[in-house]
KEKE-3310 file (N, C-alpha, C; in steps of 0.2 Angstrom, whole numbers, plus 5000, padded with zeros to 4 digits):
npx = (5002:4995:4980:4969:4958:4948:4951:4940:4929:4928:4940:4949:4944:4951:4964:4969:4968:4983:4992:5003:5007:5005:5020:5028:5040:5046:5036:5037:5034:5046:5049:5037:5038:5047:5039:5030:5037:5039:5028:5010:4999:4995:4990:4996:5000:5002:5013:5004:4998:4994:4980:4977:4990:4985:4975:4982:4994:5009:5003:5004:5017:5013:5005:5006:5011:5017:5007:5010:5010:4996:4986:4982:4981:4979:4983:4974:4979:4969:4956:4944:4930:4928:4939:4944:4936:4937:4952:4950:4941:4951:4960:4952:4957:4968:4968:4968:4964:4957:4953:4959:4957:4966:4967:4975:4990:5002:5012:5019:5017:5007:4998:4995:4989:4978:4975:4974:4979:4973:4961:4954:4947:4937:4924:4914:4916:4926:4917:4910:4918:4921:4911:4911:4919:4917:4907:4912:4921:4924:4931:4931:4930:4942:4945:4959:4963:4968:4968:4962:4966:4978:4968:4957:4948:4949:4941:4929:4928:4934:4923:4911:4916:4920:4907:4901:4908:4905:4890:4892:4896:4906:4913:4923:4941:4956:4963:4976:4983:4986:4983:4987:4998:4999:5005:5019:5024:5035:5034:5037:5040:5028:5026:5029:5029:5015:5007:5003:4986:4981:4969:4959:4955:4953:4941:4933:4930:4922:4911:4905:4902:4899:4907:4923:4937:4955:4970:4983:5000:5014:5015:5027:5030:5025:5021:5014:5006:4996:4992:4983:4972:4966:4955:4954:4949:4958:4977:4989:5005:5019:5032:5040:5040:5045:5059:5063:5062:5061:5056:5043:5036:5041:5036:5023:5013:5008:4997:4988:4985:4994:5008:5023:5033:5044:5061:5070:5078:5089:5085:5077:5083:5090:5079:5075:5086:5084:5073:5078:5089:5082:5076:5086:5091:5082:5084:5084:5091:5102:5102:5088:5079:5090:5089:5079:5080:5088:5087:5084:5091:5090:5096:5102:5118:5129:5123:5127:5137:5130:5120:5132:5137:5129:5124:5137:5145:5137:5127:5128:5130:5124:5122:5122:5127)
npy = (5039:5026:5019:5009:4994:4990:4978:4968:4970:4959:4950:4962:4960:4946:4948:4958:4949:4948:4962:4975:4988:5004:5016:5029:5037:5026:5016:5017:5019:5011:5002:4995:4989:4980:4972:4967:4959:4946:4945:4939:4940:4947:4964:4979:4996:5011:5026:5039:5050:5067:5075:5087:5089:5084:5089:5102:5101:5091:5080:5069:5065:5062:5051:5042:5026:5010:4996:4984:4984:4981:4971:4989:4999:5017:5028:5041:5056:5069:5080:5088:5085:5090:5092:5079:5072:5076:5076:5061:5059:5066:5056:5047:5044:5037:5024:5018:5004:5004:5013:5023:5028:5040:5037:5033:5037:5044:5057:5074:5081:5078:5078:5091:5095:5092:5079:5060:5051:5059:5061:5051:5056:5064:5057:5055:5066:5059:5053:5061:5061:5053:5050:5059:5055:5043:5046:5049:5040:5026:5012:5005:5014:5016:5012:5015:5013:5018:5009:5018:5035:5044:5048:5040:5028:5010:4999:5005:5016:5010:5002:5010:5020:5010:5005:5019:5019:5010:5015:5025:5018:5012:4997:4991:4989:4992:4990:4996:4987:4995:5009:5027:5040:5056:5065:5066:5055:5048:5047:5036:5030:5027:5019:5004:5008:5009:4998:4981:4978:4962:4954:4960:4968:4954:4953:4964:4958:4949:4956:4964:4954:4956:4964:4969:4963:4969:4966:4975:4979:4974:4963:4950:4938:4926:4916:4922:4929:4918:4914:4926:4924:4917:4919:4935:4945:4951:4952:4966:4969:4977:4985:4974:4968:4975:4976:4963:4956:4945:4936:4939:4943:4932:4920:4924:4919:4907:4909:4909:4898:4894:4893:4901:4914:4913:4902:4905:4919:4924:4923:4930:4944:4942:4944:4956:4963:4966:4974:4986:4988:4996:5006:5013:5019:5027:5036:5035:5033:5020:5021:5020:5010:5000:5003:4999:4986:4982:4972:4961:4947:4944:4936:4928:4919:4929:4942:4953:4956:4959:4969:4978:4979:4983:4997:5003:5001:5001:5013:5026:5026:5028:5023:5006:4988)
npz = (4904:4910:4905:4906:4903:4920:4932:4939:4951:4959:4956:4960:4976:4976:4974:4984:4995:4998:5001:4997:5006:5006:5005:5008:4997:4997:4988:4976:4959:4951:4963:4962:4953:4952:4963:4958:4948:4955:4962:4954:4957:4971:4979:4975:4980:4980:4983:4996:4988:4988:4987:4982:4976:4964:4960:4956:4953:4943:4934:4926:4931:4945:4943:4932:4930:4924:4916:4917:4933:4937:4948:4953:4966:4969:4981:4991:5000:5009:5015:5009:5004:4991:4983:4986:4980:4965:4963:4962:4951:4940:4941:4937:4922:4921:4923:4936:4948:4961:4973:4988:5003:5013:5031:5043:5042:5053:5050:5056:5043:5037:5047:5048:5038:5040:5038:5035:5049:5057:5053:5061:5073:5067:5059:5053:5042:5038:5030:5022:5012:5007:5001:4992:4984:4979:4970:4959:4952:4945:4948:4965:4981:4995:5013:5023:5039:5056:5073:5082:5088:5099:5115:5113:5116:5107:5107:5107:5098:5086:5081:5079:5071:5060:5056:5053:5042:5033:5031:5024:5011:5012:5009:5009:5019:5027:5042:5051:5067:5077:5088:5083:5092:5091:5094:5104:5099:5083:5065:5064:5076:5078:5070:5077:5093:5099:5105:5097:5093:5090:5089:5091:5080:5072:5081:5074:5060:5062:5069:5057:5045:5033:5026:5018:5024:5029:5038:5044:5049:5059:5053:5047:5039:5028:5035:5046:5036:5034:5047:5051:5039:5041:5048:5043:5028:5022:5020:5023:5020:5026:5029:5030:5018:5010:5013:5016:5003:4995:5005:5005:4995:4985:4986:4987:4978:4981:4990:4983:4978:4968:4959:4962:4953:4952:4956:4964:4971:4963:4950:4949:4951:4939:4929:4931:4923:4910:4912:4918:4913:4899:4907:4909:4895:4893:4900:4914:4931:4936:4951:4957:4954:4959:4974:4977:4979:4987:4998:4992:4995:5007:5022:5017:5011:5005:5005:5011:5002:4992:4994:4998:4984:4975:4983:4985:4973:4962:4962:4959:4946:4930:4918:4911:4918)
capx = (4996:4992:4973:4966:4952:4950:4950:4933:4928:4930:4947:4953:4946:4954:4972:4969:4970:4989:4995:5010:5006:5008:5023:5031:5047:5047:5033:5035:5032:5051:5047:5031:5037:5052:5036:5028:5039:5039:5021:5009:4993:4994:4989:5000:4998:5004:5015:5000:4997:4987:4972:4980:4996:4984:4972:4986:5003:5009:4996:5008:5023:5011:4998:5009:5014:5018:5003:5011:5008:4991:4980:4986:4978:4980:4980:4974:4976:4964:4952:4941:4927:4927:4944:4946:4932:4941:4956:4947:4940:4955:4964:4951:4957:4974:4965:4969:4958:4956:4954:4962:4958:4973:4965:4983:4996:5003:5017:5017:5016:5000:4991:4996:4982:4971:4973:4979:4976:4970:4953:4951:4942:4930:4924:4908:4922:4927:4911:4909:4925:4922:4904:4912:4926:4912:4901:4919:4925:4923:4931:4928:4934:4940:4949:4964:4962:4968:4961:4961:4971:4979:4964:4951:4948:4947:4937:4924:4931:4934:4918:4908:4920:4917:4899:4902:4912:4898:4884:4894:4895:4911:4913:4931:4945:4961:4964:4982:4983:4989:4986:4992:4999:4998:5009:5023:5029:5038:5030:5042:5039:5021:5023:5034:5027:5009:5006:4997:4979:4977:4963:4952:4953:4950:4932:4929:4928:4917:4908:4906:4905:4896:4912:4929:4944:4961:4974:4991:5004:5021:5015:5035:5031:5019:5018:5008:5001:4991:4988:4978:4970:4962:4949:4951:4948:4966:4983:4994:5013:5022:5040:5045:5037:5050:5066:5062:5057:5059:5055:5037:5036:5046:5033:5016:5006:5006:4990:4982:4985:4998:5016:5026:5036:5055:5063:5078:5080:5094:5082:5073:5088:5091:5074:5075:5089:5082:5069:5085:5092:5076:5075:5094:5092:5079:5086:5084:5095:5102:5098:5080:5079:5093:5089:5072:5083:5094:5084:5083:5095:5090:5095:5106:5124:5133:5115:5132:5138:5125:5120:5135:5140:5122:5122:5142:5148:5133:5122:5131:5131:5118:5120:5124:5125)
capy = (5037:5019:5019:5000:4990:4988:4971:4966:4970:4953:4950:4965:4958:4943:4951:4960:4943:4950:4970:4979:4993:5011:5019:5035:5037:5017:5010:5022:5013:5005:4996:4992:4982:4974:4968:4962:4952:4940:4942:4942:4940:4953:4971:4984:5002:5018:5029:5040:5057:5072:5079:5096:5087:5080:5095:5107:5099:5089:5072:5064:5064:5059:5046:5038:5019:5006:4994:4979:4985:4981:4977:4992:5004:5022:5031:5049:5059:5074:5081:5091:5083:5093:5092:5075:5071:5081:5071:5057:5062:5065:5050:5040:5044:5033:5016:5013:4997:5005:5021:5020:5035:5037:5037:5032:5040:5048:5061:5080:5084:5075:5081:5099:5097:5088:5072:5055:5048:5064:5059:5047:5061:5066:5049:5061:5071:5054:5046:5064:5063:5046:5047:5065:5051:5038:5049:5050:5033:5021:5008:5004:5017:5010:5016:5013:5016:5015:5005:5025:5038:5045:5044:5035:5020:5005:4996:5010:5018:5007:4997:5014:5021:5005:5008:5025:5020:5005:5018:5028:5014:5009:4989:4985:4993:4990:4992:4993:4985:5000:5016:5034:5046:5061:5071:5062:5050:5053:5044:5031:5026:5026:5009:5003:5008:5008:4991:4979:4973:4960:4951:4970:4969:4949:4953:4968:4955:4945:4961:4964:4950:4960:4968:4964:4968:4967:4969:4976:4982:4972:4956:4950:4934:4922:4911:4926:4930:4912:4914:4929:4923:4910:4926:4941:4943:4951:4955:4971:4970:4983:4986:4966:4967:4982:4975:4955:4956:4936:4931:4941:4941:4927:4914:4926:4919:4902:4912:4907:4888:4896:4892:4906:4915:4910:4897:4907:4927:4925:4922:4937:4947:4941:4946:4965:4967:4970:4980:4993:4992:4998:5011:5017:5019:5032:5043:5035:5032:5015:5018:5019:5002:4995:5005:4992:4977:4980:4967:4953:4943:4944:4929:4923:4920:4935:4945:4960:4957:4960:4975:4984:4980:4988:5005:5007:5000:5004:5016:5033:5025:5032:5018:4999:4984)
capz = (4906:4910:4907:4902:4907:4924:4935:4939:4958:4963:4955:4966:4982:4977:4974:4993:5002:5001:4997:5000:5007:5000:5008:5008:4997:4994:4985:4968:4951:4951:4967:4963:4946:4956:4967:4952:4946:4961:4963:4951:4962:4975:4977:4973:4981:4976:4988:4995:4983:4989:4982:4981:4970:4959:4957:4956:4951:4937:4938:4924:4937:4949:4943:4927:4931:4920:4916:4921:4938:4939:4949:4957:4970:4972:4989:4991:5005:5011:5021:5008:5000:4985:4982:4983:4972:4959:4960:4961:4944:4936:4943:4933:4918:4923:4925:4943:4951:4967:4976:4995:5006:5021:5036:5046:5040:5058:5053:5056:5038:5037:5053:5049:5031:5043:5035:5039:5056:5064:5052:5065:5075:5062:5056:5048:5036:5032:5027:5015:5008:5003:4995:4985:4978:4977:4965:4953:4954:4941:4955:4973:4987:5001:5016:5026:5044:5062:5078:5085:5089:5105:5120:5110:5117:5100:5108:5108:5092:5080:5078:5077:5063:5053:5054:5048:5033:5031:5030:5019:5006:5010:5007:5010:5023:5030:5046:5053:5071:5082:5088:5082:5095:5086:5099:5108:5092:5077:5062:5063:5082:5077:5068:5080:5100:5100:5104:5092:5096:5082:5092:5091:5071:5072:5081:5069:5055:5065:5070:5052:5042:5026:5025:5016:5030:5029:5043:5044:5055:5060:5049:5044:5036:5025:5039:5050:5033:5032:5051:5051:5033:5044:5050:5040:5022:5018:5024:5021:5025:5023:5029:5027:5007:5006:5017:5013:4998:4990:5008:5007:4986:4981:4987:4988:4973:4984:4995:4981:4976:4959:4958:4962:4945:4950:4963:4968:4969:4959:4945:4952:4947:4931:4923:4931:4920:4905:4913:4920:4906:4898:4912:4907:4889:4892:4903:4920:4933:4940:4958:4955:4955:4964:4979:4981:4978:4994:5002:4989:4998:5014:5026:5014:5010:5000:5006:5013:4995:4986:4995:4995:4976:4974:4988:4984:4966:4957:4964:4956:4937:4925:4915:4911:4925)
cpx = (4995:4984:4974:4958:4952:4949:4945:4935:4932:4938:4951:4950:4948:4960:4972:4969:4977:4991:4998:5007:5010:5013:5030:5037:5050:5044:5033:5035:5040:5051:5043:5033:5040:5046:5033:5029:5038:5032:5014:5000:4992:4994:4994:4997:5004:5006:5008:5002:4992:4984:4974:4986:4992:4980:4978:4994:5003:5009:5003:5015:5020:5009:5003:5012:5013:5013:5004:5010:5000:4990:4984:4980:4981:4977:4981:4974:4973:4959:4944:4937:4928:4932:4948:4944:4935:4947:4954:4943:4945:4959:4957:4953:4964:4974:4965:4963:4956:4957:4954:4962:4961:4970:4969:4988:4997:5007:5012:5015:5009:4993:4992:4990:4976:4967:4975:4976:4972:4961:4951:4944:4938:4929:4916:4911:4920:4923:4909:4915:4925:4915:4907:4916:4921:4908:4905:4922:4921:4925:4930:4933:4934:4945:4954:4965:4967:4965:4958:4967:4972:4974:4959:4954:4945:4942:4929:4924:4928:4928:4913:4912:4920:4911:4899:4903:4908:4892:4887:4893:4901:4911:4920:4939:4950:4961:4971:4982:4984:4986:4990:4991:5001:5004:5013:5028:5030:5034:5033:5043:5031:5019:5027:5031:5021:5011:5002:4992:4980:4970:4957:4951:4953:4943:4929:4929:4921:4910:4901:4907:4904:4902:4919:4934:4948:4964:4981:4993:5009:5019:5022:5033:5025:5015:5012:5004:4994:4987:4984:4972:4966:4957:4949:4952:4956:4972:4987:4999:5014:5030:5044:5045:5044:5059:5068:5061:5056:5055:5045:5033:5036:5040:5023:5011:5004:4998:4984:4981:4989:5005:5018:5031:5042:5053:5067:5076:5085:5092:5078:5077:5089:5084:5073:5079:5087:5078:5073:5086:5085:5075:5082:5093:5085:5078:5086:5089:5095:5100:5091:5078:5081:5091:5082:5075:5088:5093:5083:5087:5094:5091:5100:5113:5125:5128:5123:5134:5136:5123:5126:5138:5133:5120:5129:5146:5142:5128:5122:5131:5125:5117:5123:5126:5130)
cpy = (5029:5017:5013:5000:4987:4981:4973:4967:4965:4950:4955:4963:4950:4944:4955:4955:4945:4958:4972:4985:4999:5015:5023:5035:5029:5014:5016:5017:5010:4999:4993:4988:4976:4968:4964:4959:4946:4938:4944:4942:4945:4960:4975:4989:5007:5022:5034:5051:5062:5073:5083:5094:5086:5086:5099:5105:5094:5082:5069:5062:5060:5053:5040:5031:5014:4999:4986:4979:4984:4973:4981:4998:5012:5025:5039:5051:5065:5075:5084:5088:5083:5090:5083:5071:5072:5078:5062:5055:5063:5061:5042:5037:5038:5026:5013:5009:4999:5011:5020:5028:5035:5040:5036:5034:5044:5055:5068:5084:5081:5079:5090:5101:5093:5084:5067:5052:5052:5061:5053:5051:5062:5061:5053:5066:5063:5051:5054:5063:5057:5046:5053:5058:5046:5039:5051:5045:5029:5014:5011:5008:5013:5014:5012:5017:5013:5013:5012:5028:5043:5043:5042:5028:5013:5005:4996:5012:5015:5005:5005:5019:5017:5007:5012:5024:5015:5008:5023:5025:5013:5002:4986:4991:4990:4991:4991:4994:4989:5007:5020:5038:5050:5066:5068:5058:5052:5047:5036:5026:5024:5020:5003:5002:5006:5000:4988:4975:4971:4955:4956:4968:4963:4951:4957:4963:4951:4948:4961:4961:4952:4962:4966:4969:4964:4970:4971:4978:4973:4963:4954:4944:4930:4918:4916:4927:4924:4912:4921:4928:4918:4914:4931:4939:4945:4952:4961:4970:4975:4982:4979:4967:4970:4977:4967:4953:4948:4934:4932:4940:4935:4922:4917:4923:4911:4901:4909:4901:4890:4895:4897:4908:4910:4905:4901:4916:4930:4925:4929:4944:4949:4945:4954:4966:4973:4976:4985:4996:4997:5007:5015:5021:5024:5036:5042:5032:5024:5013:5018:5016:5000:4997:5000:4987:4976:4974:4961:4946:4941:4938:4925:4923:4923:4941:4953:4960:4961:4967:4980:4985:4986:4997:5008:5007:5003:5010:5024:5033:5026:5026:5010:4995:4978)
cpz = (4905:4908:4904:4909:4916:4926:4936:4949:4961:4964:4960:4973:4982:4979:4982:4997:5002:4997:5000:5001:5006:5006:5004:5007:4996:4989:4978:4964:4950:4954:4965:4955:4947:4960:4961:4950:4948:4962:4958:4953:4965:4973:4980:4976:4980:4983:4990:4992:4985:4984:4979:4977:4964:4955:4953:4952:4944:4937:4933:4927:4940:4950:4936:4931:4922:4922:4917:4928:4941:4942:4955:4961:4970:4978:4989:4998:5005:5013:5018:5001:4993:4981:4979:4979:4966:4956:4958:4953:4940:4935:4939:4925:4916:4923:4932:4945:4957:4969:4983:4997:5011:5025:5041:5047:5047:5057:5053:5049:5036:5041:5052:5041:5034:5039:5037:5042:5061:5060:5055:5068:5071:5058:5051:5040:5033:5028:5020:5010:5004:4998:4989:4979:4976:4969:4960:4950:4950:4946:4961:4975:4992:5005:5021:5033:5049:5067:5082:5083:5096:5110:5120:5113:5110:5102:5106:5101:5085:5077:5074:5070:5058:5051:5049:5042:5029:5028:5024:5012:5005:5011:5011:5017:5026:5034:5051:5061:5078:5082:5087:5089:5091:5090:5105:5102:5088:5073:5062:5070:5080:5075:5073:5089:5101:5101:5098:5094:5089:5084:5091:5083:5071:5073:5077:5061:5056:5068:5064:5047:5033:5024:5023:5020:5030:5036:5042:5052:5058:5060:5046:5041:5032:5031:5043:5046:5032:5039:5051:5046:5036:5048:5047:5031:5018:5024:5021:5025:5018:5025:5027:5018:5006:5006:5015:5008:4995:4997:5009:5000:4983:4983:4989:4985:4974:4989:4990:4977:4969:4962:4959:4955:4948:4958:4964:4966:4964:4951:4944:4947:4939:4925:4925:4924:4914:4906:4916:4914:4900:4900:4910:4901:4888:4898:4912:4924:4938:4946:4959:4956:4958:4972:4980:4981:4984:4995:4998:4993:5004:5017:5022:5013:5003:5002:5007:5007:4990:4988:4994:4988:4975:4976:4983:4976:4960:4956:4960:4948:4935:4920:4916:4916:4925)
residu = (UNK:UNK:UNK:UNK:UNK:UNK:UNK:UNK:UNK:UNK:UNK:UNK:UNK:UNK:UNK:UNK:UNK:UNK:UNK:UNK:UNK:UNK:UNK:UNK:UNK:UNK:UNK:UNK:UNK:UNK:UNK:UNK:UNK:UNK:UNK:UNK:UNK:UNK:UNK:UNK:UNK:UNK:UNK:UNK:UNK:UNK:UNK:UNK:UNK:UNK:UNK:UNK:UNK:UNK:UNK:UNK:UNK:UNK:UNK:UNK:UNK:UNK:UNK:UNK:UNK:UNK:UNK:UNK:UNK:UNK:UNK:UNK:UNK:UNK:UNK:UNK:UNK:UNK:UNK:UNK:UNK:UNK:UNK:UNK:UNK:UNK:UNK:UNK:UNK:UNK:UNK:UNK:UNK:UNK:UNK:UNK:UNK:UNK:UNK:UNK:UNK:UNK:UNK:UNK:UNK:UNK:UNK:UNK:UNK:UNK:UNK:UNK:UNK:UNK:UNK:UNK:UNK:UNK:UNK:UNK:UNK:UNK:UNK:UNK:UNK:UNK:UNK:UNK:UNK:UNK:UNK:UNK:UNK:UNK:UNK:UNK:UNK:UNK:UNK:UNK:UNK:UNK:UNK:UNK:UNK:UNK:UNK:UNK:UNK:UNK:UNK:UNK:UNK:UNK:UNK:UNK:UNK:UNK:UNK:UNK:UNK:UNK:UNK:UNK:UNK:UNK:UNK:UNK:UNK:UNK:UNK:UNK:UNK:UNK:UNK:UNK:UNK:UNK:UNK:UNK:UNK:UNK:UNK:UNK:UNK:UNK:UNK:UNK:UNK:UNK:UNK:UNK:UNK:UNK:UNK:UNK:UNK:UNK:UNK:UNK:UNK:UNK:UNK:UNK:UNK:UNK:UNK:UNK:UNK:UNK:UNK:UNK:UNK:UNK:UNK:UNK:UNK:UNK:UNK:UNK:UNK:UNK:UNK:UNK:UNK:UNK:UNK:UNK:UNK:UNK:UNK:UNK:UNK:UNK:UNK:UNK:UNK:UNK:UNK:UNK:UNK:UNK:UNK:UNK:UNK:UNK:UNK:UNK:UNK:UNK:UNK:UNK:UNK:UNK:UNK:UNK:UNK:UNK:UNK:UNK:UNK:UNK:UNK:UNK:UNK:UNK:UNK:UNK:UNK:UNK:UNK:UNK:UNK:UNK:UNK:UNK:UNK:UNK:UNK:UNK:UNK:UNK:UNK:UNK:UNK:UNK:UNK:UNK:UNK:UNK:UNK:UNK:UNK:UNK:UNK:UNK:UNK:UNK:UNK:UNK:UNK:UNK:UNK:UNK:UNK:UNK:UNK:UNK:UNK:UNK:UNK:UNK:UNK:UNK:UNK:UNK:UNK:UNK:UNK:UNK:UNK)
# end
């Protein structure tokens, strides 16, 4: 258990002017201290954790991070007030700085517990599901949405779902730039076909000026992240943070007038070590780690090197580097 003092409100809507967003099977607590090193500004989120793992399953598996990770967000998914109140309650006990309720997540293992992006349609669920977690919640909830889903029109849509999540006493939201088809896409076209409106979630800031709103969805670089940050209050990237990491990381803590930790990736590298070795020497395995560091090179010479010493020469060793 990581419990500590949390950031202070503000400090966390500082750190969301930039946040990696929480994804499935990527962003565990190895990734997220690789991302940390690089940046020590930006917000961290948490793969997203059912309600029903946390109630039900074994929360020190789930909720445990390393308190270097802060400020860091957890994201809960589920549909059922009560429920996720409860973990909500018991995930306070952790320290996290933020409580993220997924409102997007398109796959079929999502829309089959009626949660994710199908709680587009029930924007009323969501506003209860949020004041249960409200009324548990030492920090701010906040929720992570889409502009619709299947034959909702945004336009229509989205503003009236802010509302909702405004009148519930939500404050702060993501909002990532596309439509979910719910039935036709796999989750993986989901981020990918939909088109992106990012002019729609522009005016919902302007809509909506009380309100702190970040945008996501196929942001690949700092340069877009400085151009959206010329209207909205944050940016989430996701797959680039993961795939590009120095090109997303290595120069993030720039967003806010700070010196980035290292010049070079190479330097990047160097300081994992200890923390692997660290990781080896009580019981963990090398690829844990290496597997988020494919991408540190990216764009550069030896970038195919470096990768395959990592997938093929190291990836099977239990220990030493």
């Amino acid at each position: 258990m990581a419990n500590r003092e949390h950031f202070s409100a503000s400090d966390i809507r500082s750190a969301a002017r930039l946040s990696v967003a929480p994804m499935m099977d990527w962003t565990d607590r190895n990734c997220r201290v690789f991302h940390r090193m690089m940046s020590r500004k930006s917000l961290l989120f948490t793969e997203m954790v059912t309600a029903a793992a946390i109630v039900h399953g074994e929360r020190g598996r789930l909720l445990d991070y390393d308190a270097a990770e802060h400020p860091l967000a957890l994201q809960l998914g589920g549909s059922e007030p009560a429920q996720l109140a409860e973990a909500t309650r018991i995930a306070s006990d952790w320290g996290y700085d933020e409580i993220n309720l997924n409102v997007g997540c398109p796959s079929d293992r999502v829309q089959s517990g009626c949660f994710g992006a199908i709680l587009m349609t029930r924007p009323e669920l969501v506003a209860e599901c949020v004041q249960a977690m409200q009324a548990q919640s030492p920090v701010e909830v906040t929720v992570k949405c889409r502009i619709g889903v299947d034959e909702q029109i945004p336009e229509e849509m989205l503003p009236a779902f802010i509302a909702t999540m405004r009148d519930a006493g939500i404050r702060r939201l993501t909002i990532h730039a596309r439509k979910a088809w719910l039935q036709g896409l796999s989750p993986k076209e989901n981020r990918e076909i939909p088109p992106l409106d990012y002019p729609l979630v522009h005016r919902m800031k302007a809509a909506f000026p009380e309100l702190h709103l970040s945008i996501n969805g196929g942001i690949a670089s700092l340069e877009e992240t400085r151009g959206h940050l010329a209207v909205m209050d944050g940016v989430m990237v996701g797959r680039a943070a993961y795939h590009q990491p120095w090109d997303i990381m290595g120069a993030a803590d720039t967003l806010w007038g700070d010196e980035a930790p290292f010049a070079d990736p190479h330097d990047v590298a160097l300081a994992m070590r200890p923390i692997i070795i660290r990781h080896l020497e009580t019981g963990g395995r090398l690829h844990q780690f290496t597997r988020h560091m494919l991408g540190l090179f990216h764009g550069r010479a030896g970038a195919r090197g470096w990768r395959r010493t990592l997938s093929e020469g190291l990836a099977g060793r239990d220990r030493g580097l």
